[in-house]
C-alpha positions, 0 to 999 in steps of 0.5 A: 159088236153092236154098241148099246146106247150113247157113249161118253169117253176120255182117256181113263173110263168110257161110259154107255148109256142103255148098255143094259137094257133090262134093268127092270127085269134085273131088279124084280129079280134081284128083289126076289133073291135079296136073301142070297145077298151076302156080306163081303169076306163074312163080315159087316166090315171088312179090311182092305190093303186101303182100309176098311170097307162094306158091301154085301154081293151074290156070286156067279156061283150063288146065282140063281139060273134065271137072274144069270139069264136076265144079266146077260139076256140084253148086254153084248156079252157072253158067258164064257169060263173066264167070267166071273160076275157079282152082284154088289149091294150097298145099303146105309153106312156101305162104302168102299175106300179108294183103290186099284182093282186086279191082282194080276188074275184078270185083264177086263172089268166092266161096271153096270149101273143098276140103282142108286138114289145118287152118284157114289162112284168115283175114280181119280185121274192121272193127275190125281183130280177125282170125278164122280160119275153120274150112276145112269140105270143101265149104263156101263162103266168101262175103267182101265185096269189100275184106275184108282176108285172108290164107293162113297158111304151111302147114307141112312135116308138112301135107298141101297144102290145096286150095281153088277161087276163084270169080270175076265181072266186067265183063271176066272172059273178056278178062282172065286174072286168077284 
């Protein structure tokens, strides 16, 4: 498989810059679809296991054919039944808390990077220490399975900050879980 752009690696995440290589494209086209953006669970806020927590995403299921086109148009990636994607949109007072991603249903989660006015990405490594991550436009974010992380709340001067979950399993195409 080609690898787009440079690499930064460690023994929690990896991260490829220019992995997407469209971001423009994707965010002419999310822009036309701002209406499909919908709140998480049906609510401006809601509750975690970890606490409470917002954000509004468009689903695969919701996603209009051209924006799923423009997604997987340059990454080096394919659809496949056990996919699941959403796009996730986080505007003024939006965070989520720190947390572990999987319920078991998936073995692989990427994140893309599509707009943010600052880093609000964070993980923590095995030691404990949290690292913000330097949000590229395009570039990936590659975290191992259980690694803990959080969105920090993005404030009121802020534009929102855009950014694409990547998801694979054993039961993706039966279960809506993004």
């Amino acid at each position: 498989m080609e690898q787009h752009g440079s690499m930064y690696q460690d023994k929690m995440y990896n991260q490829i810059e220019n992995y997407m290589t469209n971001v423009d494209e994707v965010m002419d086209l999310i822009h036309k679809y701002e209406y499909l953006f919908e709140n998480r669970d049906g609510a401006k806020t809601f509750n975690t296991s970890y606490g409470d927590a917002s954000l509004k995403q468009i689903h695969y299921y919701n996603m209009p054919k051209e924006l799923t086109e423009a997604i997987f148009k340059t990454i080096p990636m394919k659809w496949t039944n056990r996919l699941n994607y959403c796009i996730n949109k986080y505007e003024a007072g939006d965070h989520i808390p720190k947390h572990k991603d999987s319920d078991g249903a998936y073995w692989m989660f990427k994140l893309i990077f599509l707009q943010s006015d600052k880093p609000h990405f964070k993980y923590w490594d095995d030691e404990g220490n949290e690292h913000l991550v330097e949000e590229k436009a395009g570039a990936l974010f590659n975290m191992r399975l259980g690694t803990p992380h959080a969105v920090t709340e993005i404030a009121s001067d802020e534009s929102p900050k855009y950014s694409i979950c990547i998801m694979q399993g054993l039961d993706m195409n039966q279960r809506k879980v993004a």
